[in-house]
N, C-alpha and C positions, 0 to 999 in steps of 0.2 A: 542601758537603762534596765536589766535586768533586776528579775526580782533577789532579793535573800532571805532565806529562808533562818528566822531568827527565833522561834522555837525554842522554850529553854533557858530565854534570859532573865534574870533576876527581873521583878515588878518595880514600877515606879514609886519613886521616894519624891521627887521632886518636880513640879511642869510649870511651866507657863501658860497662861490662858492672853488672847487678847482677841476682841471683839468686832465689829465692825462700827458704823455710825449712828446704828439707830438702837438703843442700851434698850427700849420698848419690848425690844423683839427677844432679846438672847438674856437680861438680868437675871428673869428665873431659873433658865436653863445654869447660869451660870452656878445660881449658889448651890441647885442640884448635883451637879458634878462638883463642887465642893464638898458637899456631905458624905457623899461616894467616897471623894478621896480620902475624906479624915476615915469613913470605917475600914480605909485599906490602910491606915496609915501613911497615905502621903498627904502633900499640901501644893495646892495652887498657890504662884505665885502673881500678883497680878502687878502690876507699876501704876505710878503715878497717874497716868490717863485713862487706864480700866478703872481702879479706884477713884477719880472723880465723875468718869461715866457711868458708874453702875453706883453709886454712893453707897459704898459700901465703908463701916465704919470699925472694922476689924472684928467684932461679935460673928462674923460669919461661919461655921462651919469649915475646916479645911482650905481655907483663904489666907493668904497673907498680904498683906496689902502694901503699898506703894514699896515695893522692891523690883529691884533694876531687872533687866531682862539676861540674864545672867547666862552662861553659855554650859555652866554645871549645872544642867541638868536633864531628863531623862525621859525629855517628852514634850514637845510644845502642842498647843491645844488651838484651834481656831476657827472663832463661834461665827462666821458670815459665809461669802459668797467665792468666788476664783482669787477677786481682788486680796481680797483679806490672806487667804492660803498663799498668794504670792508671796505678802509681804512677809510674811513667816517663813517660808519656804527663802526668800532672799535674808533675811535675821540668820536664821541658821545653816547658810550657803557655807561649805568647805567644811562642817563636821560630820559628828552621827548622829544630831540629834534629829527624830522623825517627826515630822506635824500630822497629826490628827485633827482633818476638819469634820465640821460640822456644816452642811448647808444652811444657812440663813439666807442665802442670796436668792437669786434666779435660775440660771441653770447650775452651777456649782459641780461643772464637769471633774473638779480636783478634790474633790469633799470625799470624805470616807464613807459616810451615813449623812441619811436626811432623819433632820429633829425625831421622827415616830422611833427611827432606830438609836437614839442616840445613847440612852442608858445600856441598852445591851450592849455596844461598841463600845463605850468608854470602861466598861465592867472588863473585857476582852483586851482595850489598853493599859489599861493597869497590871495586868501582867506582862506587859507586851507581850501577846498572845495576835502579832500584827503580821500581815508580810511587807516588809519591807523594798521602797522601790524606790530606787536609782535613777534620779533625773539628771537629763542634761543640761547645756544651757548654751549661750551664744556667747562670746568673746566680742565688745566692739573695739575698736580703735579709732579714734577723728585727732585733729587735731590740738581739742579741746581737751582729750582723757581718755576713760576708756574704764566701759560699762560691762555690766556683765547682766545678761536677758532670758529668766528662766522661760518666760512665755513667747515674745517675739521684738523686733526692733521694726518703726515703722520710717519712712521720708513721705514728707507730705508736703507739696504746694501748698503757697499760702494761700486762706482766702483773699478770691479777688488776684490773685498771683496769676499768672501764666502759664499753660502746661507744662510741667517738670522735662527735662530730657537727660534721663540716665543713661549710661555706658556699664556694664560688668562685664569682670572679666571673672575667672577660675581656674588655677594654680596657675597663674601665669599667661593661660589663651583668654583672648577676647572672645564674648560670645554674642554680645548683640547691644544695641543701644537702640533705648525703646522710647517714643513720649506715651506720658501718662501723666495721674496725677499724684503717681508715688509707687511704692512699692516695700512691702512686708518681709519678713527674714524671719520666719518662726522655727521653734525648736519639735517635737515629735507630742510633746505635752500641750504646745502656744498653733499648733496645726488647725487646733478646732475651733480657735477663735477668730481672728480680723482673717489669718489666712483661708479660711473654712468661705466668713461672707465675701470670700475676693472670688471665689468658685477656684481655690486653689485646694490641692487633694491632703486627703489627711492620711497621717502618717500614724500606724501603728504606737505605742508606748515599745521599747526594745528597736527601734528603727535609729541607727545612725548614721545621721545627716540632719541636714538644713530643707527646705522648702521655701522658695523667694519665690514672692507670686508677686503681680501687677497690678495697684489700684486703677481703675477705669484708663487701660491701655487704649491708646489711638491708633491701632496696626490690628491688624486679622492673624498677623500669625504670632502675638505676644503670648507666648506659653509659661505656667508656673514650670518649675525645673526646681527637682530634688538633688542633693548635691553628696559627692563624697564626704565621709567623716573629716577627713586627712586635706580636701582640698580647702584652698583660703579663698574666701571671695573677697573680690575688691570692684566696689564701686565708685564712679566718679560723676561729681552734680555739672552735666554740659551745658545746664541752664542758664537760664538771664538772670534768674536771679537765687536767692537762697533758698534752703530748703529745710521744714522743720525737722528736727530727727528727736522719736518718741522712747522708749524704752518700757515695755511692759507699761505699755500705757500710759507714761508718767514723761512730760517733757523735760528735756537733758540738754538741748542745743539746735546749733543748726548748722548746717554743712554749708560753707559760700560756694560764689560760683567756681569753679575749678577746682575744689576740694574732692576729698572722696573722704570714703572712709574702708577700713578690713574684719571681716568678720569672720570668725571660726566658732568650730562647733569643740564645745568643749563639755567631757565626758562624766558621769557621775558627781556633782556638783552639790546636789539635793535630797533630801531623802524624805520619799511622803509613806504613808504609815497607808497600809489597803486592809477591807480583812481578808482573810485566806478563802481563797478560792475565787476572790472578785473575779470581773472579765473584762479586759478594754472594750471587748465586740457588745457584751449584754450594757453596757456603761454608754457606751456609742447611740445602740438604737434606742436605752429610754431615754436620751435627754435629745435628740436629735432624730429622732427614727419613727418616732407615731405619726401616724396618718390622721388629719385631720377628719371627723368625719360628721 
């Protein structure tokens, strides 16, 4: 998950914008960084569901309206919260295009700027004048397919379900089988979320490996456990019954009884747009590290 140092590149011509759910909060913002772009000479593309959430009628400034989300091009933009940056962040899985967020959301651990900074960031993206950084992500495999998890993969007991009873193993050795009422698989970026409230340890951005921690384990000595880049985990549902399985949040399936599934950490995948000089550690204690007082 290194950074690269991209210094030097031509400015953007062409981005992507897309928003979260509540058009209230980010409209304005939105046609401001259209204005922006038309006096740099690029244009926002927006599609069909920005264009009828933000009602926008093409008269806009640097906007262009209901066009696809295109993979030409040189910058994706993303006006909300973690949620919203994933899903951008999963749009442009396996190129170079960088997302630049914007917090709208709550804590927006993945955001580049919060709204006060936003004009001067987006003035600085436009040249790509960004550091660019290198996410990883998770490899799943079930039965059913096989997903790919920039934040984290969860199994969860149903409600009213039974305690879950998993088995993993790692490249091959068995290392424990635990009851609980589930268990998380996060990536090094997906650390500070579900795994973070599981009281499982956060991982550095540049750390390669996984982090499997244990929703409300029933044993004294169930421990989170960080994992080789290179090792494959494989877990197996020893339960009575099935088990939901999440993906970045978003439900995907369910593991029956005697299924498993395999997961790998799988390297450079995403590329989020930072500005130079950011700091995971200063990024860490404001959103997570003030002291009540």
């Amino acid at each position: 998950m290194s950074p690269a140092d991209d210094r030097g590149r031509s400015g953007v011509t062409l981005a992507t914008v897309v928003s979260h759910a509540r058009p209230e909060e980010t409209s304005q913002a939105l046609r401001e960084l259209g204005e922006m772009a038309a006096a740099h000479g690029a244009t926002l593309l927006a599609n069909h569901e920005e264009t009828r959430k933000h009602a926008l009628d093409g008269s806009e400034a640097g906007i262009e309206i209901n066009q696809p989300p295109g993979q030409d091009v040189d910058l994706c933009v993303a006006l909300g919260g973690d949620g919203t940056i994933l899903r951008c962040l999963r749009e442009y899985a396996g190129s170079s295009v960088p997302v630049f967020g914007v917090n709208f959301g709550e804590v927006g651990f993945l955001a580049t700027v919060e709204p006060a900074g936003m004009r001067q960031g987006f003035e600085l993206a436009l040249e790509l004048e960004l550091e660019l950084v290198r996410l990883p992500a998770i490899e799943i495999k079930t039965t059913q397919g096989s997903w790919i998890a920039l934040n984290d993969v969860a199994l969860h007991r149903r409600v009213g379900g039974r305690v879950a009873e998993l088995s993993y193993a790692l490249a091959g050795e068995e290392v424990s089988s635990v009851r609980c009422d589930g268990l998380v698989i996060a990536t090094p970026a997906g650390s500070t979320g579900y795994n973070l409230a599981n009281g499982g340890p956060v991982l550095a951005w540049g750390v390669k490996g996984m982090v499997v921690s244990f929703i409300a384990p029933h044993s004294l000595s169930a421990r989170a456990l960080v994992t080789s880049p290179t090792d494959l985990l494989t877990l197996h549902n020893s339960s009575r019954e099935p088990l939901d399985l999440t993906v970045d949040g978003r439900p995907v399936g369910e593991i029956a009884v005697g299924e498993g599934i395999e997961a790998r950490f799988v390297d450079g995948i995403a590329t989020l747009a930072q500005m130079f000089g950011a700091s995971f550690y200063r990024r860490l204690r404001e959103k997570f590290g003030r002291l009540a007082r």
